[in-house]
C-alpha positions in Angstrom: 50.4 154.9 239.6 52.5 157.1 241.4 54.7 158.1 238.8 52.0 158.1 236.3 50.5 161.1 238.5 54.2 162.5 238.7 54.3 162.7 235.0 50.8 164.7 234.6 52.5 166.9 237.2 55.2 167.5 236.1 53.6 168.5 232.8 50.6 170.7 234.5 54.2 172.7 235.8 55.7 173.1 231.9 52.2 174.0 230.7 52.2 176.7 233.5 55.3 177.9 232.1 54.4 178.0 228.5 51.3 179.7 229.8 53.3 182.3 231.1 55.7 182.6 228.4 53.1 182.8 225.9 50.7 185.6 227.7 54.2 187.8 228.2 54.9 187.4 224.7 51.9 188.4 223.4 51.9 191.6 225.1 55.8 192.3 225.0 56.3 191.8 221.2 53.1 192.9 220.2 53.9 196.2 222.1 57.2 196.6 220.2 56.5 198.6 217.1 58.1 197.6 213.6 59.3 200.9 213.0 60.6 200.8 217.0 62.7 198.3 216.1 64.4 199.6 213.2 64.9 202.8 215.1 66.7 200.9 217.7 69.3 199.0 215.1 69.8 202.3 213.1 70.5 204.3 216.5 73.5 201.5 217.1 74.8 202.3 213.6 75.7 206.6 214.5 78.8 207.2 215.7 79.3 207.8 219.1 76.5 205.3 220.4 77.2 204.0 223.5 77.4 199.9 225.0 73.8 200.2 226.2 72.3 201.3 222.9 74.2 198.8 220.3 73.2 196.4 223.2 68.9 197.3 222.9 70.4 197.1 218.7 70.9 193.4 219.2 67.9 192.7 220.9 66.0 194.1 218.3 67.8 192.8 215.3 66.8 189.1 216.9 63.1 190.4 217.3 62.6 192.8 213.9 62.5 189.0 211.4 59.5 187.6 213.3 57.6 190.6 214.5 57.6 192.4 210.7 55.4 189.5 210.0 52.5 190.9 213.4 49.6 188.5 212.3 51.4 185.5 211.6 53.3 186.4 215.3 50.2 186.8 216.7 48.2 184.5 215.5 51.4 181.6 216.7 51.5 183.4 220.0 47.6 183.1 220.9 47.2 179.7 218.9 49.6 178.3 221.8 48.5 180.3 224.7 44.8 178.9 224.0 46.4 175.6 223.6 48.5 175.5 226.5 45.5 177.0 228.6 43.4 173.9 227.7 45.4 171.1 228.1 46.3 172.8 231.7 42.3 172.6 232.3 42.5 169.4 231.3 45.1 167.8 233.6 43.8 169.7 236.8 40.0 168.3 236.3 42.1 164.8 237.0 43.4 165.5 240.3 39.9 167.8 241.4 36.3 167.6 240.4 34.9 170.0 238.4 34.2 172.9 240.7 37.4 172.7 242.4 39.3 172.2 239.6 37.6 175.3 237.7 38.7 177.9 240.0 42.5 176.7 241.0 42.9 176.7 236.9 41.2 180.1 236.8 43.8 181.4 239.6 46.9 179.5 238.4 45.7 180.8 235.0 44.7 184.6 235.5 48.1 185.1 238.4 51.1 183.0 237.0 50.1 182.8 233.6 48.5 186.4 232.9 48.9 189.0 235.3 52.9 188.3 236.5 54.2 187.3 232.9 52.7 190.3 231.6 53.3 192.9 233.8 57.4 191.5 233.7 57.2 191.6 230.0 55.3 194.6 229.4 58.5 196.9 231.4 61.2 194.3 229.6 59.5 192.9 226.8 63.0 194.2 224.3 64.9 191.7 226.3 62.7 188.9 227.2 61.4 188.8 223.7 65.0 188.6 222.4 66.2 185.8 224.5 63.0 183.5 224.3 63.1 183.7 220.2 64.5 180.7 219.8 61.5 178.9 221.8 59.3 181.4 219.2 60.6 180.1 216.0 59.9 176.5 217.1 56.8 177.1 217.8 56.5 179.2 214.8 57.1 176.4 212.5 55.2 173.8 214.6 52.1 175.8 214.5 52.8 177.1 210.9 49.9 175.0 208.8 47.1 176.2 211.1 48.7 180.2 212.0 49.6 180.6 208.2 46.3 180.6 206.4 44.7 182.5 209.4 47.6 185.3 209.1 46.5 185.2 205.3 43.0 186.2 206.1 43.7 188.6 208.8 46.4 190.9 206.1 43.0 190.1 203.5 40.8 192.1 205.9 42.5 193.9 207.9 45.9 194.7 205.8 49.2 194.2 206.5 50.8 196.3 209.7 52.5 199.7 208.6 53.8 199.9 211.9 53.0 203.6 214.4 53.0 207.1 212.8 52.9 209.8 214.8 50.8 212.6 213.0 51.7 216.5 213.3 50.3 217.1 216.7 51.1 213.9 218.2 55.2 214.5 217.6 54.3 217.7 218.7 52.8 216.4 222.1 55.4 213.5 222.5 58.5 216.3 222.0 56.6 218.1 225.7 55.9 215.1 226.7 59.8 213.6 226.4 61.3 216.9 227.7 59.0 217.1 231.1 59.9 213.0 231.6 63.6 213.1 230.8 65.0 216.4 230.8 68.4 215.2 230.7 67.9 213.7 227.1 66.3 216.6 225.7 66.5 219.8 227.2 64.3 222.8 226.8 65.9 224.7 224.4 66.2 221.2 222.1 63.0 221.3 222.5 62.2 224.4 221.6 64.1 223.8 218.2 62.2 221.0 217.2 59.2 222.9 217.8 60.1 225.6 216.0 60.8 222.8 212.9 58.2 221.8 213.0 56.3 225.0 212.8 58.2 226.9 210.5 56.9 224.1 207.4 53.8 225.4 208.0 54.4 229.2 208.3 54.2 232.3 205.7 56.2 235.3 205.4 53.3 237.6 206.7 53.7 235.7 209.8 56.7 236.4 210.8 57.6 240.0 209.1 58.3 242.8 211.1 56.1 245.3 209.6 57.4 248.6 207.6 56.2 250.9 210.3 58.4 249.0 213.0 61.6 249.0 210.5 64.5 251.5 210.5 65.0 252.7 206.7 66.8 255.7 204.7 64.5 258.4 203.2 65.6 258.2 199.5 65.6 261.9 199.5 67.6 261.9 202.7 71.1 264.0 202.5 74.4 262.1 203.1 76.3 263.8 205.8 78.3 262.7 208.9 74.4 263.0 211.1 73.1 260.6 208.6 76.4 258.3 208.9 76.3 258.8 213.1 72.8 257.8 213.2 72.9 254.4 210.5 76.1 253.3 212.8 73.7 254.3 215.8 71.0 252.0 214.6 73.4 249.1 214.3 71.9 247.2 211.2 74.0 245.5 208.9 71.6 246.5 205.8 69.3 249.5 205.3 66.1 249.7 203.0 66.0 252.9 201.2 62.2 254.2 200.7 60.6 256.5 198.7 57.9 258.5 200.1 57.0 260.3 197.1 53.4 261.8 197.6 52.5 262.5 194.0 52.5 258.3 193.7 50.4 257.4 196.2 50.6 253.3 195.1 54.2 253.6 195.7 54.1 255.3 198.7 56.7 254.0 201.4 58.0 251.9 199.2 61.2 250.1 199.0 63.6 251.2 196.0 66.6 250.3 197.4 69.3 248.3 199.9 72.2 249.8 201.4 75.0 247.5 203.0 75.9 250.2 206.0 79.4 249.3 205.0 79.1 250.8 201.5 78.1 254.1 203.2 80.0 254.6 205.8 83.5 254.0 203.7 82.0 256.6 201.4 84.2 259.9 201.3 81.8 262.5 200.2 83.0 266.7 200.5 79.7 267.8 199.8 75.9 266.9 200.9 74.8 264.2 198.0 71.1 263.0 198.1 70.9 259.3 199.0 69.1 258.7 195.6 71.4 259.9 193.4 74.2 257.6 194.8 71.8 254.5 194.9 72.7 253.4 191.6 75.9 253.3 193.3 75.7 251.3 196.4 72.7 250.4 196.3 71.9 246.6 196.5 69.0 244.9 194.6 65.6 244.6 196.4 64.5 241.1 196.9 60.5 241.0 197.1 58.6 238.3 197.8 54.9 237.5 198.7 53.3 237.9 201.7 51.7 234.1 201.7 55.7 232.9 200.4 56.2 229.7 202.6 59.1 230.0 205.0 60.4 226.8 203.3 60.5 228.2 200.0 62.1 231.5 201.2 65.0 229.6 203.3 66.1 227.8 200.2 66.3 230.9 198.2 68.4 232.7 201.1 70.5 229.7 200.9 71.3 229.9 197.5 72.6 233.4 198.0 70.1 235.2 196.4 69.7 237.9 199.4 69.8 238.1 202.9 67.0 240.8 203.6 63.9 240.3 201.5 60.7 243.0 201.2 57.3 241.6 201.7 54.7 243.1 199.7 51.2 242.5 199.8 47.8 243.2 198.2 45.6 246.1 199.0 42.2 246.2 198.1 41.2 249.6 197.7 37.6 250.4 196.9 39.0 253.3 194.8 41.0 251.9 192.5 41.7 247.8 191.3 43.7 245.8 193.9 47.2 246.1 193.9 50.6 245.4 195.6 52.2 247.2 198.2 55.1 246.5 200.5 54.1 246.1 203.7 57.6 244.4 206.0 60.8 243.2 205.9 62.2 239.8 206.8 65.7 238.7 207.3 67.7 235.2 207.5 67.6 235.9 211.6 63.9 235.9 211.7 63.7 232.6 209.7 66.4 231.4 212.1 64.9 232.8 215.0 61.7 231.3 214.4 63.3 227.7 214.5 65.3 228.5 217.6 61.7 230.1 218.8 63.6 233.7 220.1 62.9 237.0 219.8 60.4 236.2 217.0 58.6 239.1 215.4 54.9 237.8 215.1 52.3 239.4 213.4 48.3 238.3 213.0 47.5 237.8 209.3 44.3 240.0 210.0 46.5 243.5 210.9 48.7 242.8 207.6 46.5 245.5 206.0 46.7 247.7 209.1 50.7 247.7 208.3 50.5 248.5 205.0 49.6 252.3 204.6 51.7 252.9 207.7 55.0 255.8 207.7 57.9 253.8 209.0 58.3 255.2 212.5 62.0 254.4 211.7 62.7 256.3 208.4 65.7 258.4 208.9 65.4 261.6 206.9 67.3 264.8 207.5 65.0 266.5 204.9 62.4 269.0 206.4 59.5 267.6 207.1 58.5 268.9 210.4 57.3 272.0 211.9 58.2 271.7 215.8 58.7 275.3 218.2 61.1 274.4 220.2 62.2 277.0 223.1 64.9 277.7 225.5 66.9 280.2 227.6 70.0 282.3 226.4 72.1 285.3 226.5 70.4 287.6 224.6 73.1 289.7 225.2 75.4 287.9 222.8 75.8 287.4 219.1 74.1 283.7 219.0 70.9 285.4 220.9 71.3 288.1 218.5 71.0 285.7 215.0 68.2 283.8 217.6 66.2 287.1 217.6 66.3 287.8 214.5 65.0 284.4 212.6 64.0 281.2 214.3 63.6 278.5 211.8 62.4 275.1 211.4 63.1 273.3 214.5 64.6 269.7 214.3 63.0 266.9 213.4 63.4 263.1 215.4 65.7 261.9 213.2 67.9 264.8 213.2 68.1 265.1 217.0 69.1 261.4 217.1 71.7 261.9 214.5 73.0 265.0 216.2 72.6 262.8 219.1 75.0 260.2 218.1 77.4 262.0 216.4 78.1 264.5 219.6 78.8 261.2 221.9 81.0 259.3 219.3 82.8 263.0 217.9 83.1 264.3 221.1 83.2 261.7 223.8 85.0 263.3 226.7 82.0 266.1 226.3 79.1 263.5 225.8 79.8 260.2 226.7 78.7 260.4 230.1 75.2 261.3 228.9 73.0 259.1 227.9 71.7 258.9 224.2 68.4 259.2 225.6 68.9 262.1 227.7 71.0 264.2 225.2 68.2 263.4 222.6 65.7 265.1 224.7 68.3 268.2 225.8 69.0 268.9 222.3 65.0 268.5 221.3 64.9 271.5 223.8 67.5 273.6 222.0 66.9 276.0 219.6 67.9 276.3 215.7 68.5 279.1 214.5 69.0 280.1 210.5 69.6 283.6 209.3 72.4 284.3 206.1 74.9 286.7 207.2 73.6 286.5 210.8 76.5 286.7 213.6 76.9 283.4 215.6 80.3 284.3 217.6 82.2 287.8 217.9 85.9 287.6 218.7 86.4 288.8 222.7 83.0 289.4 223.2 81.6 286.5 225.7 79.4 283.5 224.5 77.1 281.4 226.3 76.6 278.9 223.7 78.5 276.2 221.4 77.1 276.1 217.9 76.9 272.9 216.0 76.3 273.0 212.1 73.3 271.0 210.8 72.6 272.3 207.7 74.6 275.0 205.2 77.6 276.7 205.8 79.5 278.9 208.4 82.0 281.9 207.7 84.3 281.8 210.5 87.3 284.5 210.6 90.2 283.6 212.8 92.9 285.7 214.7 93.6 289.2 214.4 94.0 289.3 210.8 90.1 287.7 209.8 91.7 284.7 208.3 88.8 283.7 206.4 87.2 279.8 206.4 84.7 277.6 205.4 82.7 275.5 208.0 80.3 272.7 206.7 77.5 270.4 208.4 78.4 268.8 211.3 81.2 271.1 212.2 80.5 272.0 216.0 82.0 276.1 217.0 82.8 277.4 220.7 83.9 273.7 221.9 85.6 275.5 224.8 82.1 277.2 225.7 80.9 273.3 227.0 84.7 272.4 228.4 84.7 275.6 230.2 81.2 274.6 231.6 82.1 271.4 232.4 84.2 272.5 234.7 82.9 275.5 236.3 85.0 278.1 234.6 84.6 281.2 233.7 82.1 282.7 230.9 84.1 281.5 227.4 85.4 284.6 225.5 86.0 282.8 221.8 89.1 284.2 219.8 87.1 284.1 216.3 84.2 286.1 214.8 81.6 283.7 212.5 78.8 284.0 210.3 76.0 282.6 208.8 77.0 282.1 204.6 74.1 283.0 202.5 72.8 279.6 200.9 74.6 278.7 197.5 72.7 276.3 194.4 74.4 273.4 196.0 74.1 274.2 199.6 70.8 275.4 201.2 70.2 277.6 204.0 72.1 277.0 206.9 70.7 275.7 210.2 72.9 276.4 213.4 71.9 274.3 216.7 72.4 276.3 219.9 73.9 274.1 222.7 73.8 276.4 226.1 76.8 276.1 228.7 74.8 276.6 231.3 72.2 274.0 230.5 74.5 271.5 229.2 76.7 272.0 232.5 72.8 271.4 234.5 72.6 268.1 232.1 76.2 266.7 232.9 75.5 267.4 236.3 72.2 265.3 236.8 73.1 262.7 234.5 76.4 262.2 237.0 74.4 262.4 239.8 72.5 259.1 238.3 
């Protein structure tokens, strides 16, 4: 007797146990997803993976055979938890009535063979799972006639497991969500790549464009001299568009006709002023144009293949005046597509101000063409020759772009005069200074005092040197009285130049010449404050 009630004991113990094993199983394995799995055994397969990670490999590789099959697993695991779970009821309603037997089977049941087997498994089902597989497959194949055909009808209803995909915004989500919880896997700016992947599929040129009034381009009618060459080594670009703002063609207004490699222009060796267009045949570069609604996908493989590294996006404008047609409307590089995958400095625009951008001047055209009318004023000596030619005529004043090629080419020319001003500040003293323009008009008169430097912007200079007038020739960009701003510099006395010079009347091939007046006085006022800074 006794050992007969030793033996149901013993067995109420190992059903207990299988009770357990069985409600851990069915929550650790069935929590392990297929495609889990095979991560984990690929992961072990890179180079570089460390103990831990071909160790979680094996564990997995013991697991993937039986859980690719999830309703035949399942359907073994809960055929012998139910099992197990009555033939415990069973045995304990021998040793206590019914009452008393119900609820210590419902407590032995719900804490030893639910709650603490599955919340163990459930944090280390990889590892418990692996090592109890050999007690699986046995049961497996015992339980095989009656799990088989119920497996069978589960994969007929409710079809076979294709294991957990995350959709667009889930990855998404799980990318924040794995950065906050483990920065030291990935960190924010891995993050902030993947993001950027994953947006960039979905994304169009006209998204990520910097619009043509926010570019720096060339005015196809532009003059190549050293301002121009000063202010494209200024702007720091590697390529230029070229535009042509013809009026007369209002469709092709602003558009882009050309690309110039800075390179190409600045190694150019040019004696005279040459329009930009008529070397563009030249150096210029073939415009690559795509649509405004190109995907970003499509436009990185065609920058891959070489094809360009700048592209022109053009749009459609819908004119109630005339049919719809195409217009160019921004420019897009290689370093916006990469920047918008590394997600910086990203040059967004909204779809809905596309059309805003397209009938928009660049407010970065260069163009040393007149197109301005600006009165600009100042004080000077009227006293001397260069107050004299002031008087006389005051012409067209200069325009942005001139004053920030003047700008640029004064501080890299002449650094030990300009270098300690900033470019800002000397574009605004020079936007104060006066132009003047007058053939034949006398800029400096040998021994008689100056208060001015003149620097040649457009045209031609006469200047006569030493006692016996040696005649000469001074083009754009050629700066007279340099002494006058040394002398001013430091605190001399007034600069008494040792040449006479002139205005030359304008020739077919050189137009009228435009003189800016630099004052000693206020440039020695400027150098002053800006040291004082």
């Amino acid at each position: 007797m006794d050992d007969h009630v030793a033996l149901k004991g013993a067995t109420t113990v190992v059903l207990a146990i299988l009770s357990a094993i069985f409600s851990g199983l069915n929550l650790g394995l069935m929590c392990l997803d297929t495609n889990q799995l095979i991560l984990l055994v690929k992961a072990a397969e890179r180079d570089g993976a460390d103990k831990e990670a071909r160790r979680q490999a094996a564990w997995a590789a013991r697991i993937l055979p039986l859980r690719k099959d999830g309703n035949l697993l399942l359907c073994t695991v809960l055929l012998g938890n139910v099992m197990v779970n009555s033939y415990f009821a069973i045995l304990l309603a021998e040793f206590w009535d019914g009452t008393a037997a119900f609820v210590v089977s419902t407590l032995v049941i719900v804490t030893f063979g639910e709650i603490m087997p599955q919340s163990i498994c459930y944090k280390h089902g990889l590892r418990i799972g692996a090592a109890l597989v050999p007690l699986l497959i046995f049961f497996w194949y015992l339980l095989f006639p009656i799990s088989k055909p119920m497996a069978l009808i589960l994969d007929q209803i409710f079809g076979e497991e294709i294991g957990q995909v995350l959709d667009r915004q889930q990855f998404l989500t799980l990318i924040e969500y794995q950065r906050k919880q483990a920065p030291h896997l990935l960190t924010e700016q891995e993050a902030k790549i993947l993001r950027g992947s994953m947006d960039f599929a979905t994304m169009m040129a006209k998204n990520i464009m910097v619009p043509m009034a926010d570019c720096f381009c060339l005015d196809a009618c532009a003059v190549i001299n050293p301002g121009l060459c000063a202010a494209v080594a200024a702007a720091g670009f590697s390529r230029i568009p070229v535009i042509d703002r013809d009026p007369l063609s209002p469709k092709r207004q602003f558009a882009v006709i050309g690309l110039i490699h800075v390179k190409d222009l600045l190694l150019l060796e040019i004696d005279h002023e040459v329009p930009l267009k008529a070397l563009l045949p030249l150096i210029g570069r073939q415009v690559f144009i795509v649509d405004d609604d190109r995907p970003l996908l499509q436009l990185l493989e065609e920058f891959r293949r070489g094809a360009s590294q700048l592209a022109v996006v053009r749009g459609i404008v819908d004119d109630e005046d005339c049919d719809p047609y195409f217009r160019h409307v921004g420019i897009l590089t290689l370093q916006d597509l990469l920047n918008t995958i590394v997600q910086e400095d990203v040059h967004e625009v909204d779809a809905d101000d596309v059309d805003s951008c397209v009938s928009s001047e660049p407010s970065g055209m260069f163009s040393n063409v007149r197109r301005f009318h600006e009165c600009l004023d100042t004080t000077v000596d009227h006293r001397s020759p260069v107050a004299r030619a002031h008087n006389k005529q005051m012409v067209q004043g200069l325009s942005k772009d001139e004053v920030i090629a003047a700008a640029a080419f004064l501080r890299q020319r002449y650094p030990q005069l300009f270098r300690q001003i900033s470019q800002t500040r000397l574009e605004a003293f020079l936007l104060r200074s006066r132009v003047v323009g007058e053939a034949d008009a006398l800029l400096f008169e040998r021994l008689t005092p100056a208060p001015c430097a003149a620097l040649v912007i457009a045209g031609e200079v006469k200047v006569f040197a030493g006692a016996e007038a040696h005649e000469c020739i001074l083009g754009p960009w050629s700066l007279l009285g340099k002494r006058c701003l040394e002398e001013a510099k430091s605190s001399k006395s007034r600069y008494i130049p040792d040449f006479t010079a002139r205005m030359a009347e304008a020739k077919d091939n050189v137009g009228a010449s435009r003189i800016l007046l630099i004052s000693g006085e206020a440039y020695g006022n400027l150098l002053s404050n800006s040291m004082s800074l």
